[in-house]
Structure formats: C-alpha cells, structure tokens
RORO-86823 format. One record per residue (C-alpha): x, z, y; residue number from 0. Coordinates in nm, 4 decimals, always signed. Layout:
N
X,Z,Y,NUM .
...
# end
This chain:
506
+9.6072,-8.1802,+5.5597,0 .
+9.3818,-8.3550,+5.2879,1 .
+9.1678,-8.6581,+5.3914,2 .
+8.8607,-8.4680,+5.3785,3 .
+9.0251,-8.2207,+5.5749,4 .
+9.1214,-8.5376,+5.8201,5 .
+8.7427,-8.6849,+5.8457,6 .
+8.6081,-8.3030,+5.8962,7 .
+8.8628,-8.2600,+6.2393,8 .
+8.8142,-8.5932,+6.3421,9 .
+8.4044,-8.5467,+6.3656,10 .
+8.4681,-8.1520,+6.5043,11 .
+8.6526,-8.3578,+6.7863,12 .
+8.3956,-8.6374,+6.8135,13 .
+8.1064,-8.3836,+6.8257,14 .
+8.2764,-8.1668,+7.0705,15 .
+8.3529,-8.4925,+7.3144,16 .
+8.0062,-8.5815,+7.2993,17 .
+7.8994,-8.2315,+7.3884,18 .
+8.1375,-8.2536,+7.6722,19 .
+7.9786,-8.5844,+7.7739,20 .
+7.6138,-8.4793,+7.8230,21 .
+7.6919,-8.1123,+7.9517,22 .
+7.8938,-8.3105,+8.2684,23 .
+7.5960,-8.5536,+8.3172,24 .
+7.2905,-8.5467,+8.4830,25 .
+6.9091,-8.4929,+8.3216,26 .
+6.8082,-8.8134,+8.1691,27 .
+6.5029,-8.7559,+8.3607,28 .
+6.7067,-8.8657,+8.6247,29 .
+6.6772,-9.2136,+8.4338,30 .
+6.3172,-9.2358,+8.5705,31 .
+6.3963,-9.1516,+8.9308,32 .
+6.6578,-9.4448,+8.9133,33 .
+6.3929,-9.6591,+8.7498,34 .
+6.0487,-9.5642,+8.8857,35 .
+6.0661,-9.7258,+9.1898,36 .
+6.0810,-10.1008,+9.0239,37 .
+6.0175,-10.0687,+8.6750,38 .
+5.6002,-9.9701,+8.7058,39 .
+5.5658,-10.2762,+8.9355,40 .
+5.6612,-10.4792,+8.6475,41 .
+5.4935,-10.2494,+8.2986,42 .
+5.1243,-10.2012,+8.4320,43 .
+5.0946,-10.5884,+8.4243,44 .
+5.2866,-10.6167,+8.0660,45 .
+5.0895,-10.3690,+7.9210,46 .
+4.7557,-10.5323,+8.0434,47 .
+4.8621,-10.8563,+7.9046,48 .
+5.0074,-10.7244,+7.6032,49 .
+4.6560,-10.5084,+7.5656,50 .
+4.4439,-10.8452,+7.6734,51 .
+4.6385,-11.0254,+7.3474,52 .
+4.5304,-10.7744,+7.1627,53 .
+4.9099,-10.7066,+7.1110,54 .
+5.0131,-11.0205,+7.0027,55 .
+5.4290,-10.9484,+7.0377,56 .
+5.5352,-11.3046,+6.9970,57 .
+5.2999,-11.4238,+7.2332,58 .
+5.3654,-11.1657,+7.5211,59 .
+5.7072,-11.2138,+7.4649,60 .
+5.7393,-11.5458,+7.5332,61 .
+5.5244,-11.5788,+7.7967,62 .
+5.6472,-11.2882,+8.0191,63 .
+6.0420,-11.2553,+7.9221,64 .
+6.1239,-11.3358,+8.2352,65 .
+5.9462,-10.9541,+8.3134,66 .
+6.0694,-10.7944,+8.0160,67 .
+6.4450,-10.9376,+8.0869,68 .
+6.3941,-10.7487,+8.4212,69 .
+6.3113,-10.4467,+8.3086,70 .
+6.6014,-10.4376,+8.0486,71 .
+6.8689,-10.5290,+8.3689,72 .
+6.6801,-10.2282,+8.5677,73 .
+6.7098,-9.9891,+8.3170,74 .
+7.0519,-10.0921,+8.1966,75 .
+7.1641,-10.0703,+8.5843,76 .
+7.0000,-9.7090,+8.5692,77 .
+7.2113,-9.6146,+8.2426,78 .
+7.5117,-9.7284,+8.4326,79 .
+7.4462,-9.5084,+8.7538,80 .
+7.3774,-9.2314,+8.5446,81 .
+7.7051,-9.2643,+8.2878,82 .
+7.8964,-9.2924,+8.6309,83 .
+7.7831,-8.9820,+8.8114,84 .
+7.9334,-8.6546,+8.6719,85 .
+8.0353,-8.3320,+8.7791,86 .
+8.3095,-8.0681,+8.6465,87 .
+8.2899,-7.6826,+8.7581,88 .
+8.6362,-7.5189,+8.8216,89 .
+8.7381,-7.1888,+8.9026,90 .
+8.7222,-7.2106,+9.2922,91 .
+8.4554,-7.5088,+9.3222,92 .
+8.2593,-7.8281,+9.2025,93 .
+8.3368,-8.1163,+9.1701,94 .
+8.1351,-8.4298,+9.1927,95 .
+8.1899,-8.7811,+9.1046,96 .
+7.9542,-9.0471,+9.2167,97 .
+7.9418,-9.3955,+9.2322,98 .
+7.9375,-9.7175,+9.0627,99 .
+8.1673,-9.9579,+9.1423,100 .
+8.3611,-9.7394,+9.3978,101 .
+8.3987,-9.4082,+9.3095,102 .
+8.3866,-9.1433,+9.5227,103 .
+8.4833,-8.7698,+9.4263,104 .
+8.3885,-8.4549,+9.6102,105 .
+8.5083,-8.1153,+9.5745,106 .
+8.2858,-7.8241,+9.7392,107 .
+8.4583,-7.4920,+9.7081,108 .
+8.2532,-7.2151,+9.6338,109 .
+8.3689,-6.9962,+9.9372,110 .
+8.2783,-7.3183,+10.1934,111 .
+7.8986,-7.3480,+10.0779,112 .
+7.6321,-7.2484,+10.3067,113 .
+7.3423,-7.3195,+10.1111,114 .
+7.3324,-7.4031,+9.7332,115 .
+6.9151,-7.4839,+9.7046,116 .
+6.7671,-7.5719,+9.3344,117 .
+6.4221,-7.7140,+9.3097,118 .
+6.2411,-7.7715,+9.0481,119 .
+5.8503,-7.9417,+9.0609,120 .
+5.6140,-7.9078,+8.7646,121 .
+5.7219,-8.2215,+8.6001,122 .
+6.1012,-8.1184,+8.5963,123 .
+5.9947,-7.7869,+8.4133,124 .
+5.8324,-7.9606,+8.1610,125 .
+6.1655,-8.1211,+8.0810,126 .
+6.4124,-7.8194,+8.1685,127 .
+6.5470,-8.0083,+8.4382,128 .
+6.6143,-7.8866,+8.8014,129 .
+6.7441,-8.0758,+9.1543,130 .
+7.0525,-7.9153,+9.2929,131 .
+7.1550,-7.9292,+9.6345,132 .
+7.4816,-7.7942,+9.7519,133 .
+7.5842,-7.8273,+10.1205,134 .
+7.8500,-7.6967,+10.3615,135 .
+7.9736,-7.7027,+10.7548,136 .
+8.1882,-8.0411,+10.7141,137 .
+8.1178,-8.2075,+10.9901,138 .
+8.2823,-8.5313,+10.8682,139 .
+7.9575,-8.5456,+10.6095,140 .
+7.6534,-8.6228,+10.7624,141 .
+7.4337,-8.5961,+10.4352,142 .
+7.4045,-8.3820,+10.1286,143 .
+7.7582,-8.3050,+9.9731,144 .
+7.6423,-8.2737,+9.6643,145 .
+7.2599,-8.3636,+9.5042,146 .
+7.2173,-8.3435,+9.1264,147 .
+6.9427,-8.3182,+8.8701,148 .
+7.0727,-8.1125,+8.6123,149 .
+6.9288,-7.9490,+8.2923,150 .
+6.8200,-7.5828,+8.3964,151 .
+7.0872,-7.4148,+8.1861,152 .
+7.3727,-7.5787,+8.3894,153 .
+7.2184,-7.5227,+8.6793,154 .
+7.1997,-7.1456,+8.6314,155 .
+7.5751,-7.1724,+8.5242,156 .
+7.6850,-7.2778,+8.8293,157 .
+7.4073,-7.0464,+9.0312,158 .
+7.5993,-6.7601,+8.8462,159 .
+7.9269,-6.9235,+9.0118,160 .
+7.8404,-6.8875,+9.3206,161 .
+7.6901,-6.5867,+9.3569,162 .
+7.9647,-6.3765,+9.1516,163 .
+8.0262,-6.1859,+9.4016,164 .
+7.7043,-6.0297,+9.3991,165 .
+7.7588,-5.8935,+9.0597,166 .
+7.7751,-5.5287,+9.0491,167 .
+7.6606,-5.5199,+9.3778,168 .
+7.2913,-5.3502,+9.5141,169 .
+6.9683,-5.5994,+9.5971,170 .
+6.7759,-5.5358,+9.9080,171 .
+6.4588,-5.7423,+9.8840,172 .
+6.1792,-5.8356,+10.1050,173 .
+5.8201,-5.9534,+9.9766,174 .
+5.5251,-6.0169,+10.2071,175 .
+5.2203,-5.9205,+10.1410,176 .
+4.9821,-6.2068,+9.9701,177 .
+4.7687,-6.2251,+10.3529,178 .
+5.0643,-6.2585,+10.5603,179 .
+5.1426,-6.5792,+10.3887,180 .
+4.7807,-6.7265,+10.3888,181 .
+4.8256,-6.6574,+10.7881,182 .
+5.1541,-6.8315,+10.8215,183 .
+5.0297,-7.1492,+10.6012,184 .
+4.7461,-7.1103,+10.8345,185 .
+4.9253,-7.0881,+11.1471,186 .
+5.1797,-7.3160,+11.0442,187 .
+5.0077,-7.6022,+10.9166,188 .
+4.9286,-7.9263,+11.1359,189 .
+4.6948,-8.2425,+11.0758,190 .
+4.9781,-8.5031,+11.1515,191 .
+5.1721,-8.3779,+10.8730,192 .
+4.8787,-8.3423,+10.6442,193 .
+4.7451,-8.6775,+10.7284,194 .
+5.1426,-8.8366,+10.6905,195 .
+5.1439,-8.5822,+10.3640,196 .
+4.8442,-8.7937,+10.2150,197 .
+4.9089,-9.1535,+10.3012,198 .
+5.2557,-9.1130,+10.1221,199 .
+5.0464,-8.9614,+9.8302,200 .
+4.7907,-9.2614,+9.8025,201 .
+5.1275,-9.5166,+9.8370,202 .
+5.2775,-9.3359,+9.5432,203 .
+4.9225,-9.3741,+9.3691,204 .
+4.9043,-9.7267,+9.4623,205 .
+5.2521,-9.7911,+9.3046,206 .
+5.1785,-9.6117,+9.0340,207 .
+4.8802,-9.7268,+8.8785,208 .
+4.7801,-10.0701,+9.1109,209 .
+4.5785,-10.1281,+9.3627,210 .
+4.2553,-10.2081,+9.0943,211 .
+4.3155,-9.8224,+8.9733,212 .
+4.2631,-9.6709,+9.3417,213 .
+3.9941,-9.9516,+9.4502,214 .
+3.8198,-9.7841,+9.1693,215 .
+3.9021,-9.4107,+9.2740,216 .
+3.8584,-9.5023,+9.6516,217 .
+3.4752,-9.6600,+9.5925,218 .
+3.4174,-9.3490,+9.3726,219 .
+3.4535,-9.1238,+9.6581,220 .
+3.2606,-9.3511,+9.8990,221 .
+2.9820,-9.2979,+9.6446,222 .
+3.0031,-8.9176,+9.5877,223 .
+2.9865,-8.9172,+10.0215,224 .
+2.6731,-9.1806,+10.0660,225 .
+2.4713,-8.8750,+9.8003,226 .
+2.5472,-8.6246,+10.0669,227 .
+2.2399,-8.4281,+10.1899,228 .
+2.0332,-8.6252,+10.4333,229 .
+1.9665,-8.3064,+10.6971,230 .
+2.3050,-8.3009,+10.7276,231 .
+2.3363,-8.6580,+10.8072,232 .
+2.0401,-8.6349,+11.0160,233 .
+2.2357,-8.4007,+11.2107,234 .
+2.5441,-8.5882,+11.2415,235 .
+2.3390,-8.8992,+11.3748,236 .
+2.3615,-8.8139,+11.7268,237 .
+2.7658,-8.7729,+11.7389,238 .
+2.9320,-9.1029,+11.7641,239 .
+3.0881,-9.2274,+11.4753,240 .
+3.3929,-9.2466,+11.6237,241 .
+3.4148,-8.8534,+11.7099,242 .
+3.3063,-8.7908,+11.3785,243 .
+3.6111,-8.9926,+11.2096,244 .
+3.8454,-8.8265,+11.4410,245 .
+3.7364,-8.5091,+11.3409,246 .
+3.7394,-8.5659,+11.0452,247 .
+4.0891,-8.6661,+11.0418,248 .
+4.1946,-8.3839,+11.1917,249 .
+4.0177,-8.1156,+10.9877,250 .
+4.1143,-8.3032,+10.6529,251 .
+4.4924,-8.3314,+10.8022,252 .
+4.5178,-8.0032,+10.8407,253 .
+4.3419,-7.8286,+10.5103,254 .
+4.6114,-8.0483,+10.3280,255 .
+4.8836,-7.9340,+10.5582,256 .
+4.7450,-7.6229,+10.4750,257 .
+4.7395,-7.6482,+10.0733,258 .
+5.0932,-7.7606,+10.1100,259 .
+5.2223,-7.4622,+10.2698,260 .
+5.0434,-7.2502,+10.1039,261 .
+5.2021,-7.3552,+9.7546,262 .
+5.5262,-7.4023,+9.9149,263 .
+5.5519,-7.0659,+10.0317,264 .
+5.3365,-6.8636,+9.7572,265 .
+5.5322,-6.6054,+9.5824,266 .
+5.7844,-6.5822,+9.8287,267 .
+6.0957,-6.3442,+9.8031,268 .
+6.3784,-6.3099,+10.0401,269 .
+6.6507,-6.0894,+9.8721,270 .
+7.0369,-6.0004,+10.0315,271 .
+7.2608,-5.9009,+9.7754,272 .
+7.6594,-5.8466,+9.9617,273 .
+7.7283,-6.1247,+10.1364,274 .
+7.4006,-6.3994,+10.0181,275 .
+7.1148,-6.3874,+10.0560,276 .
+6.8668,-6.5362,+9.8131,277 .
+6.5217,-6.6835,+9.8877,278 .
+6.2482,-6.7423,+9.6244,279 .
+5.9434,-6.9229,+9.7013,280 .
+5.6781,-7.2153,+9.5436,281 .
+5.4202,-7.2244,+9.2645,282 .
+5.3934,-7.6453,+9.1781,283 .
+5.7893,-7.6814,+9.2887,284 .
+6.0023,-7.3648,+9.2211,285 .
+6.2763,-7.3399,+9.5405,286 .
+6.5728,-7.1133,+9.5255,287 .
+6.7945,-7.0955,+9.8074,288 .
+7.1354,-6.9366,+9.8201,289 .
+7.2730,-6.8762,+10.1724,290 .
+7.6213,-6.7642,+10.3259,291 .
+7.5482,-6.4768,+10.5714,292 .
+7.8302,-6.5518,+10.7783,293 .
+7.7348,-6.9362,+10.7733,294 .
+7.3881,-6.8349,+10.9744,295 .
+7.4184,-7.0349,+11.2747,296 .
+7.1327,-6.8124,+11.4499,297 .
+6.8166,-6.6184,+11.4015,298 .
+6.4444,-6.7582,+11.5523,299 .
+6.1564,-6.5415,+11.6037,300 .
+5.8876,-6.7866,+11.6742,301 .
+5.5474,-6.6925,+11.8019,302 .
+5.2300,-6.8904,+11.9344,303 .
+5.0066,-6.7828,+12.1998,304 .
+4.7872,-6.6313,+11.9382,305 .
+5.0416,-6.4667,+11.7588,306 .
+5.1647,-6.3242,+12.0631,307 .
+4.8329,-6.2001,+12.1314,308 .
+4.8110,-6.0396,+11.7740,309 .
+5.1719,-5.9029,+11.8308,310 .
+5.2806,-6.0887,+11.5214,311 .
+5.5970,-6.3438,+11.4581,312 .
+5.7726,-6.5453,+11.2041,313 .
+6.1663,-6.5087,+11.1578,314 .
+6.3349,-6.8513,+11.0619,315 .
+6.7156,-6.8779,+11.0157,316 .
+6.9113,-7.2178,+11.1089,317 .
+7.1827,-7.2573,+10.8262,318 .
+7.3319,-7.6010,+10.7009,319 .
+7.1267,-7.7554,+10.4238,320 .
+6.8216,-7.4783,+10.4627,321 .
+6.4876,-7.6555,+10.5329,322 .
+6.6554,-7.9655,+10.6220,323 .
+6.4645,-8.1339,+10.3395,324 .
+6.1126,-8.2952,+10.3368,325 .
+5.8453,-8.0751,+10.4834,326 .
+6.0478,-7.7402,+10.4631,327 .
+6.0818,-7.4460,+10.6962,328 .
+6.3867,-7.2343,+10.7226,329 .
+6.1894,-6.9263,+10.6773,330 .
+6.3286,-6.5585,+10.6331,331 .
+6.0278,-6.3766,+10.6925,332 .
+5.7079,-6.6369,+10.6883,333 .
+5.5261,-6.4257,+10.9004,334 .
+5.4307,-5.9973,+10.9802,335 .
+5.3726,-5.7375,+11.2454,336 .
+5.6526,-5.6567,+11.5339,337 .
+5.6662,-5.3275,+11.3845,338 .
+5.7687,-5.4540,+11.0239,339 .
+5.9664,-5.7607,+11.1633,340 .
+6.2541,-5.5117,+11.2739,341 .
+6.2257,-5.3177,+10.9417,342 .
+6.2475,-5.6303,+10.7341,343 .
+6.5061,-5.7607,+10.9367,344 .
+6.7385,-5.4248,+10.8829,345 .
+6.7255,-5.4505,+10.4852,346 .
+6.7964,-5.8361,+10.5217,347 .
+7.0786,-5.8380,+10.7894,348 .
+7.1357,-5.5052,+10.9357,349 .
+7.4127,-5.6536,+11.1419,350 .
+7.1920,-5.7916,+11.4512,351 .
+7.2278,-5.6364,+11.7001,352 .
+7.0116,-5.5063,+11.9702,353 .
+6.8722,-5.7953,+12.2069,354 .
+6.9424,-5.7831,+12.5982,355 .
+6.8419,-5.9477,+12.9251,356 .
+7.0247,-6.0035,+13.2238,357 .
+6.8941,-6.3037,+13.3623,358 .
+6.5015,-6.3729,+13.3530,359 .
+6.2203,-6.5203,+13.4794,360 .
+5.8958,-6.3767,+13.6678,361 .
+5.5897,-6.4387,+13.8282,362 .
+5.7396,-6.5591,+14.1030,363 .
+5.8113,-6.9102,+13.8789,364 .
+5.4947,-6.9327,+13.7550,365 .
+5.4462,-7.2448,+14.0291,366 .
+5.7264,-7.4028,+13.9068,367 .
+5.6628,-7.3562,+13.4995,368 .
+5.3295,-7.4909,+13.5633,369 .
+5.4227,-7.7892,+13.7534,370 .
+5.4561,-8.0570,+13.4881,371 .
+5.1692,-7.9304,+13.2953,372 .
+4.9587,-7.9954,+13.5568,373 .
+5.1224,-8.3333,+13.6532,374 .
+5.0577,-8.4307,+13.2664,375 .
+4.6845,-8.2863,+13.2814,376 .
+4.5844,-8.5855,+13.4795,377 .
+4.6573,-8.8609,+13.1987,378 .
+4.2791,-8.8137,+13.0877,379 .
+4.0790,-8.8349,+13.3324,380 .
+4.2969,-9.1456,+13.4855,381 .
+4.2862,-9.2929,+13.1322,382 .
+3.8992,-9.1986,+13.0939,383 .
+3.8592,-9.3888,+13.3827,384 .
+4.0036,-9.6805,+13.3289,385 .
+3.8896,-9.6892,+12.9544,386 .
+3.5138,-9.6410,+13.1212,387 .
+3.5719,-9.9071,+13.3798,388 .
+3.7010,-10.1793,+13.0605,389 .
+3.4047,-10.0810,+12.8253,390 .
+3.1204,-9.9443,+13.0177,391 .
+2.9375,-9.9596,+12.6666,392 .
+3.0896,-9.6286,+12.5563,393 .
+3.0928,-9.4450,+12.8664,394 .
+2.9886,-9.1556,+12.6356,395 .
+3.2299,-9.1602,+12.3704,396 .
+3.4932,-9.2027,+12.6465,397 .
+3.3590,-8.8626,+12.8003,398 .
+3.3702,-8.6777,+12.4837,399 .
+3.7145,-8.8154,+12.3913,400 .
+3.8073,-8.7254,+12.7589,401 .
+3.6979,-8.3798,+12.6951,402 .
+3.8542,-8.3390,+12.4003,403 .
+4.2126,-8.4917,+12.5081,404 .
+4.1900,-8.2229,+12.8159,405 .
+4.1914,-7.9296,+12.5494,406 .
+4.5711,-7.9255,+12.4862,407 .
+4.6834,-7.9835,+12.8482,408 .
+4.4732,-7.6908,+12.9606,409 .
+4.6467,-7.5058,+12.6290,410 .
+4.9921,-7.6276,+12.7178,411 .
+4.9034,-7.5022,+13.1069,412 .
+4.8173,-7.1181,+12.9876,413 .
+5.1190,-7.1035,+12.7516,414 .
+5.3391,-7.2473,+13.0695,415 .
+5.2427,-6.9446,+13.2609,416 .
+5.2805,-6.7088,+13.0179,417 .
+5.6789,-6.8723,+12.9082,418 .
+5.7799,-6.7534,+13.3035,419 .
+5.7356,-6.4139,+13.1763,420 .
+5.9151,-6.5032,+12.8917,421 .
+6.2640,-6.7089,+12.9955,422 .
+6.5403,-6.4915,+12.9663,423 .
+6.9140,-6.5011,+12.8407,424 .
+7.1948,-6.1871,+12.7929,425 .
+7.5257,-6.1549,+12.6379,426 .
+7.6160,-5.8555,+12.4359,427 .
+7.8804,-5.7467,+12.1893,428 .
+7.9672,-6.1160,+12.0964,429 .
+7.6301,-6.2192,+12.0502,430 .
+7.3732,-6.4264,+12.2965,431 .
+6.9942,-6.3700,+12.3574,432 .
+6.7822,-6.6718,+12.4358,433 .
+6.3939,-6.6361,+12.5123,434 .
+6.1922,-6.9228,+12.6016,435 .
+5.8659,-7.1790,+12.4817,436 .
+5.8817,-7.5086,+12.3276,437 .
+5.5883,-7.7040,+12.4007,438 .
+5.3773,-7.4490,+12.2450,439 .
+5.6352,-7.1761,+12.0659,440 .
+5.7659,-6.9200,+12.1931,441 .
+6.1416,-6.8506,+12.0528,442 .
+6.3820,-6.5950,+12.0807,443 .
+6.7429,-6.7061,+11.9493,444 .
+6.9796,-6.4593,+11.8782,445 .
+7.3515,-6.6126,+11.7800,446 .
+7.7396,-6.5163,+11.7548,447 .
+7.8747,-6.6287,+12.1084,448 .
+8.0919,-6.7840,+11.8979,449 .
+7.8379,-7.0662,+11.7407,450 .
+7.7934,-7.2251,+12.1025,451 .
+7.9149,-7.5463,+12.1246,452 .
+7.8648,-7.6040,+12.4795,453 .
+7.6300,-7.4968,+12.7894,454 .
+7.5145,-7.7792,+13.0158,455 .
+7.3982,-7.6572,+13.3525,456 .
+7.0853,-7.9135,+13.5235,457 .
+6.8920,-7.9496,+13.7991,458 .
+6.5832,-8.1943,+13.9119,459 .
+6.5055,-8.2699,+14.2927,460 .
+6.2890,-7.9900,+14.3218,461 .
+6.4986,-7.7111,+14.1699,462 .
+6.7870,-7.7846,+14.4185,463 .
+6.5161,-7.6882,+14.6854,464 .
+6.4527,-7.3841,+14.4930,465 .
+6.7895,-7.2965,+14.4014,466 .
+6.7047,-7.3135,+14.0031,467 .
+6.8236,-7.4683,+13.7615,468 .
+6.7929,-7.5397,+13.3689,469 .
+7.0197,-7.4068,+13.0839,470 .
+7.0741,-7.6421,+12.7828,471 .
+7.2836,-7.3945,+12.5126,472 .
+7.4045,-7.6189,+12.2450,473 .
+7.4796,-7.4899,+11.9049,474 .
+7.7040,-7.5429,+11.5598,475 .
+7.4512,-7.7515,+11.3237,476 .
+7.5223,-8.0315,+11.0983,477 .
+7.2500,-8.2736,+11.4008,478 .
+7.2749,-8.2099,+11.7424,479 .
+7.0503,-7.9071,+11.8247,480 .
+7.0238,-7.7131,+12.1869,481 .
+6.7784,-7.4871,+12.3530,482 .
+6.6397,-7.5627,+12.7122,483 .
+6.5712,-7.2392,+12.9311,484 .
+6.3788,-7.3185,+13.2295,485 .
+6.3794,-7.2388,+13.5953,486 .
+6.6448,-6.9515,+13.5840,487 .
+6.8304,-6.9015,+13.9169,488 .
+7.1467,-7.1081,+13.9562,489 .
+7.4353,-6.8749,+14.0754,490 .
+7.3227,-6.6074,+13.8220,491 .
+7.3472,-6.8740,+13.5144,492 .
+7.6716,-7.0035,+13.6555,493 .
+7.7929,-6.6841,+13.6604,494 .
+7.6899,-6.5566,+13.3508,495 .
+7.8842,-6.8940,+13.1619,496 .
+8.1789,-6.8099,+13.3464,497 .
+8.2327,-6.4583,+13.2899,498 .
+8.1179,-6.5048,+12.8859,499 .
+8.3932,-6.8253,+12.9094,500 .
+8.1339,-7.0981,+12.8282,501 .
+8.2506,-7.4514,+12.8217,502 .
+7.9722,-7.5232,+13.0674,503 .
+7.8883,-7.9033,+13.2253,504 .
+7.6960,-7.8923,+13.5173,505 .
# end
C-alpha cells in the first residue's frame, strides 16, 4: 500500500470514528440544558457592561474575568457531562452510560420496556432534537432508566427498535373528535395547577431576562388594566377587593390550566398495532408514547358528577413511565359518550373483559357515606365565626368568603350520596372490578387479579357498630398506589379475599 494510499485509510478511519462519536452522543442542545440554569445569571450582566463600554474588549475583560472565567468552567463542566453520557443500541436492548466521575451503565432490553415516550417542544424541532424516555417494571429503580436528548433521526432508529414487532402487522386507531377534547381540557383543567403553571413561567422569565426586563413587562400590564372601561369598574366597586382578587385567581388559574391541556392533548391519536400501543398527542411539544399491553397495570374510567350526568367518561391507563412526568395524564381515550367508550375500547384492547359486581353498596349507606362530609361542612361557619369575632371590620367579606368556602362541602356532600350507589367490587375470569369516588371522581378500575399487591381490610369505631368495613386494594406501580372502597359489609369482603386468595391484612 502506497503512502497516499496510507493517509487516504487512515482519514476513512478517522472520519468514520468521529461519525461514531457524535451518532452515540447526545444533541448538543443538550449543552444548553446543562448550562442554562447558571450561565444567563452571569451573560445578561456581561453583555450590559460590555454594551455600556460601547464594546470596549480589553476593558470588559479585565474588569469582569472573574465572570467570564466562570462561564468558561460552566460550560467546560457541561462539555464534560455531555462527552461522558453515551448510549449504544444492540440487538436485544440499549444501553446507556452516564456519569462523570463514576460511571454508571444501564442496559434496558427491548422486551422489558413498558413505556418508551419521546417529546419534543418547539424549540427542540427547530434543532432536530427530541427527549427520550425509556422506562420499565424494575423495582430496584425508582427514577427514569433511561432519559436522553437525542437528534430526531436516532431517536426514530431506536423507535423502529422497539416497535419491530409491529411491522407487518394491522393498525387499529382511535381519534376523537376535535369537541371531545375541548370538553376534557375543559373538564380537566384546575386553577391550582394553572396558577402553579404560571408562577414557574414568570421564575423562568425572571431568570431569563432579569428582574428589570419583567418590572418592565409587569408595569406594562398594570397600565393596559388601569385603561379598562370605567362602567365596568363602576360595577366592580361594590365587591370587595379581596373577592375580586380571589376570583380572579381562580378564573385566570384555570383558563391557563385550560390552554395547557388543550395543547397538550390537541391532535391526539391512540393507535394498537400487535402487542403496543402507540399514543400521539401535542401541538407546541410533540409526545409519542409507546406502551407494552401486557405491562398495563389497570384500566380507569373516571367520571365527575357532571359527566355522570351527561353519561360521558374519560379512560386513563396506569403503566410505568406513562404520565408520570410534569403535568401529564395517562390518557387512552381523553374523553366520549358511554356508548363509544366500549367501542373505542374494543379496537384498542379487545381483551377486557366484561365488568361484574358481587359486593355493593346502596341506599341503605347513604348515612354513613355522608357522615364525614357533613362533619367537614362545619369548618366555615366555625371559621367564619371566629374570623368575624377577630376582625369585626370585615364582617362582610367574611360572609361572602363563608359562602363561597361552603360551595365545595355542599358539592363533596351530593357526590357522597351518589358514590353509595356507586361502591362495588367483583372478581371474574382473573380480573377484578373496583367502583368507587375519590373526593370528587368517580372510578371504575378494572385489573389482572394478578397486579394486586395486597388487600388491607379496616374499620373505624363506627363501622364495627355497623358491621362495615373499608377495602384498601393495593396495586403493581413503580410508587405506592391503592384504591379505598368504602362502607362495604365486612364478612362479604372477607370472604370475597379469601376465596380469590388475596394476601389480605385486616
């Protein structure tokens, strides 16, 4: 071989090393997550001083190398991380190596996953990049087993990995209509996660750009709101101020709750294809989940009051890794009639079975079920009281608030009564049948016998009078998770656990 010859191989080799070396490595995007949450504290300053000194290099750097030093050690700690975390794909699994100074290797076979999920928000698609999540049953691993941002073409490398065995093989899909998903954003949403959903956003702004940035953003909205129309503030004048802010709160809360879901859940697609199934769903952030049917660890049809009244429900699944993340739901089918629910549910997973009761509730347990809501219905007016006797100054405020704080106890009362007519539990072909309410869902669990854990058997002071008891039915899930049926009658549950062979505690 001539030395030309030589040189040619030896930069074929280099080239193909190098290729090697950036296909097994993360996004360099992910260079800003390691980076972003130090580095902008540090450049917004710089760059105003370097902007004030009408970029006079020498200058800025000697006054502020102290900064600039930093920012080199952050971002050549961030180079590190991300020359130290790789991954290889095999024939029968992935392989992950994290770590800095200790490595740490993990190996995920593609058979063991439960849910592979790949998101990718606006900014990642500008940049081909995508999040990867990859999770299993282990118990020994209490977080994600594997979590990578990868460029999009690697991720749909190992996407066709593990779903190879749907190759060849017919899709079934499911789309709700465009309506049914504006109800379940609506139905779903709530103004403590919309209010939580906005204070992180105005931290991230405040880190972001400085506080002189959002002072200036902040007193432009104040402004825009003191031009409001003066009727309407002439009609506002006689509510307190402090029922308005409340309100306020609330309503705001919940329309961003509400714009949240809605994007998360637009365009959603729920597709079983052999043994996966596949769900689509997002319009800012693009989510694809890919979930082991035989990893399900139960089915939830969840209804409100109102749904129940509209004979409506939502289908959620409970599978390791799926809508474990910030602000998700484990949807299946976000939300249509009773009539199409069962439809749905037989092109999605025609296995479950038909549901059965043998032990239930009535009206004869309506006292009972409304017990503690009543006992809790007294906190306002006892609190009203006291709040009235302590600052006699806003005796009416207190009465509206008092008002207004009775509205979910009396809500939580009516649901109560109508959960004893819907409490139940049955056994049949290896699978178990749970109906009962949640503060103010209604569920109905269906599961493989062979996912429960353990039954624990309880009773309070007045139950043993009654001869009741409660049912706690814990279940395989990577936290501890049970369900709580209420009031049932005691020799019939203890029955029931020993003839199924329940590892009951009682």
């Amino acid at each position: 071989m001539t030395m030309p010859e030589i040189s040619r191989e030896a930069v074929r080799q280099k080239r193909q090393w190098l290729k090697g070396f950036f296909k097994h490595r993360q996004h360099p995007i992910k260079l800003l997550n390691y980076t972003s949450k130090n580095i902008w504290l540090l450049l917004i300053p710089l760059g105003k001083y370097l902007i004030a000194n009408k970029f006079d290099f020498q200058s800025w750097i000697r006054t502020n190398w102290l900064d600039i030093l930093t920012i080199v050690c952050i971002f050549a700690f961030a180079v590190l991380r991300w020359i130290f975390i790789y991954y290889e794909t095999e024939s029968d699994g992935i392989v992950a190596h994290t770590g800095l100074f200790g490595m740490m290797t993990t190996k995920v076979y593609y058979s063991e996953i439960t849910t592979m999920s790949c998101c990718q928000s606006y900014i990642q698609r500008l940049f081909n990049a995508c999040t990867m999540y990859i999770e299993t049953n282990a118990k020994a691993i209490s977080d994600t087993e594997i979590k990578l941002v990868l460029r999009e073409k690697s991720v749909d490398e190992i996407y066709e990995y593990v779903t190879e065995q749907c190759k060849n093989k017919p899709r079934m899909t499911v789309k709700p209509k465009k309506k049914y998903l504006l109800a379940f954003s609506f139905l779903f949403s709530s103004a403590l996660s919309g209010m939580i959903l906005f204070a992180t956003f105005m931290f991230e702004l405040y880190r972001l750009v400085g506080r002189e940035i959002e002072e200036k953003l902040i007193n432009r909205v104040n402004g825009e709101l003191n031009k409001m129309n003066s009727d309407l503030l002439k009609f506002t004048s006689s509510i307190p101020k402090i029922i308005l802010i409340i309100a306020a709160l609330i309503l705001g809360g919940w329309f961003v709750s509400f714009i949240a879901n809605l994007m998360r859940h637009w365009s959603f697609k729920a597709t079983r294809c052999g043994s996966q199934l596949i769900i689509e769903s997002g319009i800012i952030t693009r989510r694809r989940h890919v979930i082991n049917r035989s990893k399900i660890n139960y089915f939830d049809y969840q209804k409100s009051l109102l749904m129940k009244l509209f004979r409506i429900c939502s289908v959620t699944i409970h599978c390791t890794g799926y809508g474990v993340r910030h602000r998700e739901i484990s949807v299946l089918i976000p939300i249509t009639t009773l009539s199409e629910v069962r439809s749905s549910l037989k092109i999605l997973e025609p296995d479950i079975p038909h549901t059965v009761i043998e032990i239930k509730t009535g009206a004869k347990d309506i006292p009972r079920f409304m017990f503690m809501p009543v006992v809790w219905g007294f906190i306002p007016p006892i609190a009203g009281a006291v709040l009235k006797f302590l600052l006699p100054m806003w005796r009416d405020e207190v009465d509206i608030l008092m008002v207004l704080a009775m509205i979910p106890f009396a809500w939580k009362l009516i649901v109560s009564i109508v959960a004893s007519f819907n409490t139940s539990v049955g056994f049949k072909n290896g699978y178990c049948t749970l109906r009962y309410c949640h503060f103010y869902k209604f569920h109905k669990i269906i599961m493989p016998k062979e996912n429960i854990s353990k039954t624990v058997v309880s009773q309070t002071w007045f139950q043993k009078v009654s001869h009741t008891c409660n049912l706690k039915i814990y279940t395989n899930s990577e936290k501890v998770r049970f369900h709580r049926l209420k009031n049932l009658p005691l020799e019939k549950t203890l029955d029931l656990c020993l003839r199924e062979g329940l590892q009951t505690f009682f």
